[in-house]
C-alpha positions in Angstrom: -27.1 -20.1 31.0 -24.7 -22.2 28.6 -21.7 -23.8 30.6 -18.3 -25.0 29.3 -18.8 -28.9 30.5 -15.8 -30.5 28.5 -12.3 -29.5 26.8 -13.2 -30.2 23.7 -16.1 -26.9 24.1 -13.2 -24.9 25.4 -11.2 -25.7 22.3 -13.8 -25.0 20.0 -14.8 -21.9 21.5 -10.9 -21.0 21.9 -10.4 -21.8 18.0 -13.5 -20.2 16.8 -12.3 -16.9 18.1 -8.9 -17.2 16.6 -10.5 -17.6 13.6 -12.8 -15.1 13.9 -9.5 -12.4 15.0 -8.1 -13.6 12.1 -10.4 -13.2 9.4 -11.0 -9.5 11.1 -7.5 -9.1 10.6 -7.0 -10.4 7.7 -9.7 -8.0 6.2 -8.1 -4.9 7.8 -4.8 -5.9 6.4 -6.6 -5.7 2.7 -8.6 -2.9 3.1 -5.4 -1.0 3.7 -4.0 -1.6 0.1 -0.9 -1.8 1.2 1.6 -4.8 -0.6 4.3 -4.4 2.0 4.3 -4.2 5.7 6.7 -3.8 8.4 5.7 -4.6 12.2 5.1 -0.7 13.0 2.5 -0.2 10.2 1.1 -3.6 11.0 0.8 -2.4 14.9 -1.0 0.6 13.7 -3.3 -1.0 11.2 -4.1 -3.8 13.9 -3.7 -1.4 16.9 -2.2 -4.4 18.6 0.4 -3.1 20.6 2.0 -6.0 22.8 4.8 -7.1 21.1 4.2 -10.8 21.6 0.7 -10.5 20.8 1.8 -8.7 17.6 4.2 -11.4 16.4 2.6 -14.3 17.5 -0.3 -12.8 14.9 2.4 -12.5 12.0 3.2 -16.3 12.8 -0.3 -16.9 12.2 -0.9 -14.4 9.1 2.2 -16.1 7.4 1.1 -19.8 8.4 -2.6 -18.5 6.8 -0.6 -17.9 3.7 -1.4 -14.1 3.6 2.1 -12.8 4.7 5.8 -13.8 2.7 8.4 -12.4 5.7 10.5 -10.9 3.4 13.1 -10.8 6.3 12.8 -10.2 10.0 10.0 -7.0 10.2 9.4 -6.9 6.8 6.5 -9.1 4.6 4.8 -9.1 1.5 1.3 -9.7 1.0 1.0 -13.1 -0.2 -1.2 -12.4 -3.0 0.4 -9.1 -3.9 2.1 -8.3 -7.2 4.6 -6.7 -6.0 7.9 -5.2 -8.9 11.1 -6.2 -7.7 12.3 -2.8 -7.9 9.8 -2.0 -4.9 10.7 -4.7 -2.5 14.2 -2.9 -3.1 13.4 -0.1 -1.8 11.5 -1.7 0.6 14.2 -3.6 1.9 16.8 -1.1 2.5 15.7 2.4 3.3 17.8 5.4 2.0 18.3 3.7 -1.4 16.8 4.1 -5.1 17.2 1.7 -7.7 20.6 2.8 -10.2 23.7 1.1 -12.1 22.7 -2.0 -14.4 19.7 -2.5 -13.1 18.7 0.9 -14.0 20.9 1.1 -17.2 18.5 -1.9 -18.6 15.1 -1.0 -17.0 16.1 2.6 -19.1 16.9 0.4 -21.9 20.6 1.7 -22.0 21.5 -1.7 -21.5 20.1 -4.6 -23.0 22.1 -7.2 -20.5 19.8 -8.2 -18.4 21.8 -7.9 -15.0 21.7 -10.9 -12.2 21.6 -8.8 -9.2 18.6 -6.0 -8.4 21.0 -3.0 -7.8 20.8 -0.1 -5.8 22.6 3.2 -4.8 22.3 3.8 -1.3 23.8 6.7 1.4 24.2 3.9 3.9 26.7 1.5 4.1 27.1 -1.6 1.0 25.4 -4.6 1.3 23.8 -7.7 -0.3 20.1 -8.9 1.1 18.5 -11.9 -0.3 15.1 -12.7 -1.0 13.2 -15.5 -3.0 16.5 -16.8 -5.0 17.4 -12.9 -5.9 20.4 -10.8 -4.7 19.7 -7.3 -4.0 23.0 -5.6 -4.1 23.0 -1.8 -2.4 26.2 0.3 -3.1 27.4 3.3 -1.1 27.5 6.8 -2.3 28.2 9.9 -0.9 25.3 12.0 0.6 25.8 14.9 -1.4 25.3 12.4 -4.8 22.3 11.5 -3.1 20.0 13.0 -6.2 18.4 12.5 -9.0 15.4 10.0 -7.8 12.0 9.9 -9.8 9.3 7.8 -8.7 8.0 5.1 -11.2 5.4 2.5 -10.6 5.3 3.0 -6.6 9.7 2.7 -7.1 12.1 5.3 -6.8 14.9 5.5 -9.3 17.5 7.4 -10.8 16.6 9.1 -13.7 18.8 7.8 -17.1 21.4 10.5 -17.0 21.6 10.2 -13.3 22.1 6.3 -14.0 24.8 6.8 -15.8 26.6 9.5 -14.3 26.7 7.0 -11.1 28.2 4.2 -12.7 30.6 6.3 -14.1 31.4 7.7 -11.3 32.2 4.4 -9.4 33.5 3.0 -12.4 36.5 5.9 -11.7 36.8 4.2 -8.7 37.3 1.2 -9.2 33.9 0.0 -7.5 32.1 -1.0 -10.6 32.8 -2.1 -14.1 31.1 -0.7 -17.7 31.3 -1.4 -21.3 30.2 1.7 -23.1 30.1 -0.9 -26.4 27.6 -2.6 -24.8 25.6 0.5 -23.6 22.4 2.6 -26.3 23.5 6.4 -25.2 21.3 7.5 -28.0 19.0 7.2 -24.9 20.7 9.8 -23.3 19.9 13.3 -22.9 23.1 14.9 -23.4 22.1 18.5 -22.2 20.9 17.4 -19.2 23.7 15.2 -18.4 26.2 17.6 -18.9 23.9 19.7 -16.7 24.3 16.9 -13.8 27.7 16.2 -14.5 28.4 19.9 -12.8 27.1 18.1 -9.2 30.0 15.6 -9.4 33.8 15.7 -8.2 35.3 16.3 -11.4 38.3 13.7 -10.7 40.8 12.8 -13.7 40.0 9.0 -14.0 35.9 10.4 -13.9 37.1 13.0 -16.4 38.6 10.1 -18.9 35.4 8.0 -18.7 33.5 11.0 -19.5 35.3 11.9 -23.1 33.9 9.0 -24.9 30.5 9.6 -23.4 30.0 13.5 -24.6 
């Protein structure tokens, strides 16, 4: 029968286990193709369920270089490709990606904008992750449409884009330069056909007559 006779055995064997957790870990957390996890799916993928246990494991899986924490409850496989335009959804729940960044992803606009932005039915606000603003502006609930799913992102769909700045435009929220916009990459039926689910305000009105 083997017997622990010094520390330094008890470190060993103590380390050697950790590593051993880890690398199980570590291979569960792959095998689950997922890019970006939050604490519950990384309880339920781990079925670790005590929370220190649980975070003291993200300390080590981002120490280990396999987790980014995107911010507290949120990280990024390290090794992941991950587009922008997901961790911005990812970030902020209830939102889809709209307004310039939209406008240029659509190629409506060729300015590249400095801020990833985002229509949301939750209150407005700016996150920040790796040296990039993520801006989220309100909208009603009842705007709240719209959304196609692209590359594993949702987003408003070009007329949709456009309708919302507008919209916010008329109220003072936002700012746009139809010089600077390509509406030849508009559908004009089917924006007209969105434009019935919007409050038909004067200043939104206004915007609209050098658009149709």
């Amino acid at each position: 029968m083997y017997t622990l006779d010094t520390r330094r055995d008890t470190l060993y064997i103590v380390e050697y286990m950790e590593t051993y957790n880890l690398a199980k870990i570590t291979k569960a957390v792959y095998d689950s193709e997922l890019k970006l996890f939050t604490t519950t799916s990384l309880r339920n993928i781990t079925e670790i369920n005590k929370e220190s246990s649980l975070f003291n494991l993200i300390s080590r899986l981002i120490k280990n270089n396999i987790f980014i924490k995107i911010e507290r409850g949120k990280y990024q496989l390290a090794k992941a490709v991950v587009h922008e335009f997901e961790i911005a959804n990812f970030l902020y729940d209830a939102s889809y990606i709209s307004f310039e960044s939209a406008l240029n992803f659509y190629g409506i606009l060729s300015q590249f904008p400095y801020e990833i932005t985002s229509a949301t039915s939750k209150k407005t606000i700016d996150k920040k992750f790796q040296n990039k603003v993520f801006a989220y502006t309100h909208i009603k609930k009842e705007l709240f449409w719209g959304i196609e799913k692209k590359n594993n992102f949702l987003i408003a769909s070009p007329e949709k884009t456009l309708l919302d700045q507008l919209y916010l435009t008329s109220k003072g929220i936002k700012a746009i330069n139809l010089d600077e916009y390509d509406l030849s990459k508009i559908n004009k039926t089917k924006l007209k056909q969105d434009l019935k689910k919007f409050p038909q305000t004067t200043n939104f009105k206004k915007l609209l007559e050098s658009v149709l």
